[in-house]
C-alpha positions in Angstrom: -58.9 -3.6 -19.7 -55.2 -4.6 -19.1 -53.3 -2.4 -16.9 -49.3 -1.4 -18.6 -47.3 -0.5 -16.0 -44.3 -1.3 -17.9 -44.5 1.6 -20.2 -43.8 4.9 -18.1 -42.7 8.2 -19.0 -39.6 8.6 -16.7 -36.4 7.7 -17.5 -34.0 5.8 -15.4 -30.4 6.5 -16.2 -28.1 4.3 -14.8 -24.2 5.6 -14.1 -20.9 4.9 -12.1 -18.2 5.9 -11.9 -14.8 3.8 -9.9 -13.4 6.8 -7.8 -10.6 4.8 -6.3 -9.3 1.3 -7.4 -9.1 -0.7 -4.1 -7.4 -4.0 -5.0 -8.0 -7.1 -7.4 -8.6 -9.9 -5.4 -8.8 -12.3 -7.8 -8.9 -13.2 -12.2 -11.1 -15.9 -13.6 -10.0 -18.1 -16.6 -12.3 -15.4 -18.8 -10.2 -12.5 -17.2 -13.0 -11.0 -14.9 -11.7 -9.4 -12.1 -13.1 -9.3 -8.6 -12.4 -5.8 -7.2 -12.8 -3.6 -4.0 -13.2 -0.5 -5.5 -15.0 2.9 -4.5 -17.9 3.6 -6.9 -19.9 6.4 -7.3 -23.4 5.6 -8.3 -25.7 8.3 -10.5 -23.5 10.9 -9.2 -23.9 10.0 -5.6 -21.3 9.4 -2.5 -18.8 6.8 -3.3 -19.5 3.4 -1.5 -17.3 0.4 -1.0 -17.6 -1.8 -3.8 -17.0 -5.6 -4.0 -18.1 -7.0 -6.9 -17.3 -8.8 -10.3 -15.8 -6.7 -13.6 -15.8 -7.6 -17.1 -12.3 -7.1 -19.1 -14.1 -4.8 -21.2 -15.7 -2.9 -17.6 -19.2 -3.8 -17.5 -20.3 -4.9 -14.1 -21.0 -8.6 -12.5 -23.1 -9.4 -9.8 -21.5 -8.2 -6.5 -22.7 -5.6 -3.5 -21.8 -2.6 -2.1 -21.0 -1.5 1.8 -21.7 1.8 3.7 -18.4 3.2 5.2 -19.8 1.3 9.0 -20.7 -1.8 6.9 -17.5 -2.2 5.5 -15.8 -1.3 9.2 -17.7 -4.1 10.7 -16.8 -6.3 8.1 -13.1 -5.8 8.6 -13.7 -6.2 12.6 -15.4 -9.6 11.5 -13.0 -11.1 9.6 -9.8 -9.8 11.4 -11.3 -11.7 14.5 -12.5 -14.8 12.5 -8.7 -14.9 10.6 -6.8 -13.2 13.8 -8.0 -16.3 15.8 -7.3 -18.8 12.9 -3.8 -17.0 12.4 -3.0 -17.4 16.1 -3.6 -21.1 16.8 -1.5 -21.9 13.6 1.4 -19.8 14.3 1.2 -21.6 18.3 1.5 -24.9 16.2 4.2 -23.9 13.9 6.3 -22.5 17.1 6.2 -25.8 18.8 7.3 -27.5 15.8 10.0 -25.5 15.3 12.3 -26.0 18.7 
């Protein structure tokens, strides 16, 4: 006896919708976009959306952050960047007497 557990009787309907369009952060040579959007998954609470997007609006591979995620994120990066951003601008004020 072989066991189907691919063949079920409930249907999985998969839907988004972008609630707000974030930014483009960049376009490939195919014209994919990589976007920071809000999405709203099967009718759910937007999230924070970073991911890859088709010209024609199917998705890529990306992820998706929780409001605090996304916060700690931005606490991450403006202290990695803040830091790198300081000791340049130190070297570019010597430079420039």
């Amino acid at each position: 006896m072989v066991l189907d557990l691919t063949n079920n009787n409930t249907q999985h309907d998969f839907n988004f919708e972008k609630t707000e369009e974030i930014a483009i952060l960049s376009r490939s040579r195919k014209n994919w976009t990589t976007e920071l959007n809000l999405v709203s998954y099967n009718g759910n609470q937007p999230v924070i959306d970073l991911r890859q997007w088709s010209p024609e609006g199917r998705m890529g591979k990306g992820l998706t952050l929780t409001e605090q995620t996304a916060r700690n994120l931005l606490l991450a990066l403006e202290a990695y960047f803040g830091n790198a951003s300081n000791q340049e601008g130190e070297g570019e004020e010597e430079g420039n007497d």
